[in-house]
C-alpha positions as CSV (number, residue, x, y, z in Angstrom):
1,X,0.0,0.0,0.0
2,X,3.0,2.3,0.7
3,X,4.4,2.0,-2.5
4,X,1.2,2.6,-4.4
5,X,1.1,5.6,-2.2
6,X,4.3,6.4,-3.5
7,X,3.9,6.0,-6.6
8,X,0.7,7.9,-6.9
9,X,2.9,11.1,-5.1
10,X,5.3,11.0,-7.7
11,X,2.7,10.4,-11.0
12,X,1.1,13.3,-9.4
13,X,4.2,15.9,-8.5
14,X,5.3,15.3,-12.5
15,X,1.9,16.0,-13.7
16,X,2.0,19.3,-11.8
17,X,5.6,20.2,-12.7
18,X,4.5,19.5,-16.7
19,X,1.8,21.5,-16.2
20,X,3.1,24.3,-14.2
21,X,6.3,24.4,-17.3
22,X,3.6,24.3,-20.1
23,X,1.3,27.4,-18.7
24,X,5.0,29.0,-17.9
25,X,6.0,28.0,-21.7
26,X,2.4,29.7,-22.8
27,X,3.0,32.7,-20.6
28,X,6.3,33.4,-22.1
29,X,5.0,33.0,-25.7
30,X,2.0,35.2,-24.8
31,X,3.8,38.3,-24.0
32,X,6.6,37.8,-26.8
33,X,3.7,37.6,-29.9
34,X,1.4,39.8,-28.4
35,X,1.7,43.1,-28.5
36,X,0.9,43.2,-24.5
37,X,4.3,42.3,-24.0
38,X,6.2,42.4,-27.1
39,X,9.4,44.3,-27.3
40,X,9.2,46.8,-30.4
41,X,11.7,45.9,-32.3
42,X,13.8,48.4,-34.7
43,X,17.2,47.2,-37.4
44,X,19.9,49.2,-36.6
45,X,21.2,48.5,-40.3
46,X,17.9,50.2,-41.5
47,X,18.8,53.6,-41.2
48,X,22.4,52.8,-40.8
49,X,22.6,51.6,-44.6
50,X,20.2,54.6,-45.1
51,X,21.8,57.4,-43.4
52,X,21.9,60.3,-45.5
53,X,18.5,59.6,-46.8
54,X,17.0,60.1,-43.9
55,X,19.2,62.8,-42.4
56,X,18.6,64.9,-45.5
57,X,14.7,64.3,-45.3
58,X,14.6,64.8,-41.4
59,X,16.5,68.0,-42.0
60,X,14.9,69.0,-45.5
61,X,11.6,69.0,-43.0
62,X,12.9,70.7,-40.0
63,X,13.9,73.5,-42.5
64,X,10.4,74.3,-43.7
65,X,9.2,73.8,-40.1
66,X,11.8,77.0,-39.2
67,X,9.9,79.3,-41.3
68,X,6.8,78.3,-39.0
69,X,5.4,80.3,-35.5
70,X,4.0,76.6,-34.5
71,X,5.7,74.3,-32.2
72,X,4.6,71.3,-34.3
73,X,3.7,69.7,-38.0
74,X,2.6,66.8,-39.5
75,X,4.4,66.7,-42.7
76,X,3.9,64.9,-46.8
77,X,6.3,65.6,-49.3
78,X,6.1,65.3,-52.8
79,X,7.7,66.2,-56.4
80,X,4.4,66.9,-58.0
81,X,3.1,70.8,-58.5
82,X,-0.4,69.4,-59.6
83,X,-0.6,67.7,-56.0
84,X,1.1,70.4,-53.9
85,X,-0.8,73.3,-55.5
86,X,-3.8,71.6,-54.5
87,X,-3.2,70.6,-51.1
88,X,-0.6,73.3,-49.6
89,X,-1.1,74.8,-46.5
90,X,0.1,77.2,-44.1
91,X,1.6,77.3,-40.9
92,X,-2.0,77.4,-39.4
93,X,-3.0,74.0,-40.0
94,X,-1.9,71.3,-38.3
95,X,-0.2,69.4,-41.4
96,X,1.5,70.4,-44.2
97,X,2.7,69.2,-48.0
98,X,6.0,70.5,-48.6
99,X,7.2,70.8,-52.7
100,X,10.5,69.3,-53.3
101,X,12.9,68.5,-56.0
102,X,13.3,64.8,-57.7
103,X,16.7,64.0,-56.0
104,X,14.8,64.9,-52.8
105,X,11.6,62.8,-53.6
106,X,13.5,59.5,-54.2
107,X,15.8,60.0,-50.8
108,X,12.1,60.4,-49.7
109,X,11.1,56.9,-51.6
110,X,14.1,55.5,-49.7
111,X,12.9,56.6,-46.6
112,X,9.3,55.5,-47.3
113,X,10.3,51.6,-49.2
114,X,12.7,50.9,-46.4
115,X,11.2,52.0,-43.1
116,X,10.4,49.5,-40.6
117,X,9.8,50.2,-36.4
118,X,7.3,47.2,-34.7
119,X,7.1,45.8,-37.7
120,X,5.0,48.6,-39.3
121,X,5.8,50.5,-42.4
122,X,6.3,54.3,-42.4
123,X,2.5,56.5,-41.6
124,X,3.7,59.8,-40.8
125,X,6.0,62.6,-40.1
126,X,5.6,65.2,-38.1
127,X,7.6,67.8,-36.0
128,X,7.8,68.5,-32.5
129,X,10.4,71.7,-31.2
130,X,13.5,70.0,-31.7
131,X,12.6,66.4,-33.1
132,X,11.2,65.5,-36.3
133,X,9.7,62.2,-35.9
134,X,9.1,59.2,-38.2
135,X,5.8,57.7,-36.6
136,X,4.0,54.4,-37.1
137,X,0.2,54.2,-37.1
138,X,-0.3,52.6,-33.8
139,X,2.0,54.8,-32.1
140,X,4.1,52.2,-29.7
141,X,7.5,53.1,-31.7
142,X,8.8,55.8,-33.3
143,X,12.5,56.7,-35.1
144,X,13.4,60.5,-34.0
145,X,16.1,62.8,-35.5
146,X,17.1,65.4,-32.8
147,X,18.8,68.5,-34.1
148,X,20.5,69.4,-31.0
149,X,21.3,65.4,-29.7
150,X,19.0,65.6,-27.4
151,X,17.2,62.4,-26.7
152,X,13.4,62.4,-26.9
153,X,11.4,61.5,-23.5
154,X,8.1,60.6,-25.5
155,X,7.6,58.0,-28.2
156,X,5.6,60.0,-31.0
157,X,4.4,62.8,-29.1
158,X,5.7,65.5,-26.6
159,X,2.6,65.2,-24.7
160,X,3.4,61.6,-23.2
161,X,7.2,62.8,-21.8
162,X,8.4,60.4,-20.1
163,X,6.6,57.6,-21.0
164,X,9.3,56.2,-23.5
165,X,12.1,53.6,-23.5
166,X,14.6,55.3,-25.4
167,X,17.7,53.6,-27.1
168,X,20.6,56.1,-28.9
169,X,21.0,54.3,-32.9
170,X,23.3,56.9,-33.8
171,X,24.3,60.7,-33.5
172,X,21.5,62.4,-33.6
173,X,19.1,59.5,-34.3
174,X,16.8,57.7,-31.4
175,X,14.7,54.7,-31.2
176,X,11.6,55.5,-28.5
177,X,9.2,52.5,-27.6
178,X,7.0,51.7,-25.0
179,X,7.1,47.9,-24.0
């Protein structure tokens, strides 16, 4: 009878142990594929092999946003006078299509076709004071070009300071998430 008893206690503790490794195993999973507890992820070698494309479209937009009295600016660019004549705006509105050149436009496309933060694609550009910010739709990640070096202390808006994990990628470049 004792060694049934025995044997029973141990069928039992490894039935518990599997089951208290698989809901641990499931828990684990849950938080990295879910965006409850996923780590935004952001490739260094993105803007790294793409530098001066999008320091000379961070910069190209930070220059019109000088001539502004705003502190910020959602921001479209584009080659085409049909377009721009039709939906140019001024400093008033909150977003603005700015006119540029075709060697501009395709360090634009560059910027556009090669963008990815969280696994989203490029939605938006905007300006806030010193930072002009490359934004995804959902807003959990963002890639930020300070003028000054500065690191941002928001993820896509200056509004939510200090609610960002923020990671250096290079000079003047940041990568701000949330987890």
């Amino acid at each position: 009878m004792k060694k049934l008893t025995k044997k029973l206690l141990i069928i039992f503790s490894i039935i518990v142990s599997v089951l208290i490794v698989g809901y641990a195993i499931y828990i684990v999973e849950f938080l990295i594929t879910t965006e409850v507890g996923m780590y935004y992820s952001f490739d260094n070698n993105i803007l790294n092999e793409n530098l001066d494309a999008y320091t000379r479209v961070a910069q190209l937009i930070y220059d019109d946003f000088q001539e502004c009295e705003c502190s910020s600016h959602g921001y479209s660019l584009t080659n085409n006078e049909e377009i721009y004549e039709e939906y140019k705006a001024t400093c008033e509105r909150s977003w603005k299509i700015i006119l540029i050149n075709n060697e501009e436009y395709e360090l634009y496309r560059t910027v556009i076709n090669s963008f990815r933060v969280a696994k989203k694609g490029l939605e938006f550009i905007k300006v806030e004071d010193n930072f002009v910010v490359f934004c995804i739709v959902n807003g959990v990640a963002s890639l930020v070009y300070s003028i000054d070096g500065t690191p941002p202390n928001f993820v896509d808006a200056s509004d939510e300071q200090g609610r960002a994990i923020v990671k250096k990628v290079t000079d003047n470049w940041f990568y701000p998430h949330r987890r």
